[in-house]
N, C-alpha and C positions, 0 to 999 in steps of 0.2 A: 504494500500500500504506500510505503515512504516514497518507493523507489518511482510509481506512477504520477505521486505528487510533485515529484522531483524532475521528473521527464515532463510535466505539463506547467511547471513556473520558469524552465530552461524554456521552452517554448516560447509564453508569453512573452518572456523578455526579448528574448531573437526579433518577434513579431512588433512588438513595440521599438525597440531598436530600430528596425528596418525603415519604418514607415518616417522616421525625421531622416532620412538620410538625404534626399532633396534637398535640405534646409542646409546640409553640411556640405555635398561633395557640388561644388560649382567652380568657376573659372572668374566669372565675373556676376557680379551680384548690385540691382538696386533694389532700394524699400524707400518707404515713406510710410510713416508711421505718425502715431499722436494726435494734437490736437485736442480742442474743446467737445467735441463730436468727434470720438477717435476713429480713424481709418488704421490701418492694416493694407499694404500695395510692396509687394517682392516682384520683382521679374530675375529670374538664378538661370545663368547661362552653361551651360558646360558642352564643348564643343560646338556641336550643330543643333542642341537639343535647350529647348528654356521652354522653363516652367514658370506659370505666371498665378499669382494668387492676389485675391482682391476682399476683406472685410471691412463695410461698415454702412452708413448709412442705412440698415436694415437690408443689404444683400451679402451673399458670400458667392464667390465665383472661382473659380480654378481652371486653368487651362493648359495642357501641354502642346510646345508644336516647336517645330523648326525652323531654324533661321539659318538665310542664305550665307555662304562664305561672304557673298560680297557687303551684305549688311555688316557681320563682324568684321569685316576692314575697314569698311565705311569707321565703323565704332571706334574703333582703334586707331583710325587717323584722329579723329575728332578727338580722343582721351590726348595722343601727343601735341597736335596743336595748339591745344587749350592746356599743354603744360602742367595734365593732370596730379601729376608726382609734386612739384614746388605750390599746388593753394595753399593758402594757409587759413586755419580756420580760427576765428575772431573766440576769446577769451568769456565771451559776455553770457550772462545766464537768462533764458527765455525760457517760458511756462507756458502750456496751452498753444506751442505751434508743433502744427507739420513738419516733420525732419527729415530732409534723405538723405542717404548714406549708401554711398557707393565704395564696390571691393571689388579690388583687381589680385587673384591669385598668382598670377603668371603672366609673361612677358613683358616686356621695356615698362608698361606702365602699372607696374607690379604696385600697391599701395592701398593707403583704407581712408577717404576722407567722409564728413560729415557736417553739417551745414547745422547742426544741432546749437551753438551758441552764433552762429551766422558764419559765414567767410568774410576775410579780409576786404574791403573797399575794391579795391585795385586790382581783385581776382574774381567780384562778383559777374563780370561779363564770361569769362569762362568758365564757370560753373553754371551758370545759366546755358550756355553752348552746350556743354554734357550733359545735364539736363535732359534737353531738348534730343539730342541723338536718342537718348535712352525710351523718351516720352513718343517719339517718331514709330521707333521700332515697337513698341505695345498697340500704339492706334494701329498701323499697317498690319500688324498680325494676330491681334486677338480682337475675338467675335463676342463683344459684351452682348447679355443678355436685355 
């Protein structure tokens, strides 16, 4: 009896395990989170495959699908142009906004910023740029309900 108890909580855990794994193994990752009204917004890249998840406002939405090579160069030009690696993000403490946070696992623009106390002045136009690459690529490929 231990021994079926034992082989059935090895299970659940495997299974619970399993299922955040989206959440962990990616390449490049945006969310937006927070707020007064909190939202919940990931799009998690990993090779040719992104998964995109959407909570709040009284809906939840989930979607996987593919994106072209040429959209992730696209992205990838736009992360170097805009100098993704040297923003720097502003010191100041904010309550009740929207935050995004973007992560680059791998390649030249390997890094983690976050807009959570704001970005610097003088780097807000290029984070608005990625941004906007990031916000491009969820309109053209996911089918909200």
């Amino acid at each position: 009896m231990k021994r079926i108890i034992g082989i059935l909580f090895a299970i659940i855990i495997l299974v619970s395990c399993n299922s955040q794994k989206v959440y962990s193994d990616f390449d490049i990752s945006y969310s937006r989170s927070g707020g007064f009204a909190p939202i919940y917004e990931n799009l998690l890249i990993k090779d040719n495959n992104a998964h995109y998840s959407f909570e709040g406002q009284g809906k939840k939405f989930k979607q996987d699908f593919k994106i072209s090579s040429e959209d992730l160069k696209k992205l990838d030009k736009t992360l170097s142009q805009n100098n993704f690696r040297r923003i720097q993000e502003d010191r100041k403490k904010l309550y009740d906004n929207i935050t995004t946070s973007i992560n680059v696992k791998k390649g030249p623009n390997e890094g983690s910023k976050t807009d959570a106390s704001l970005i610097m002045p003088n780097y807000t136009t290029n984070w608005s740029n990625i941004m906007n690459a990031f916000q491009e690529i969820i309109n053209n490929n996911v089918k909200k309900q």
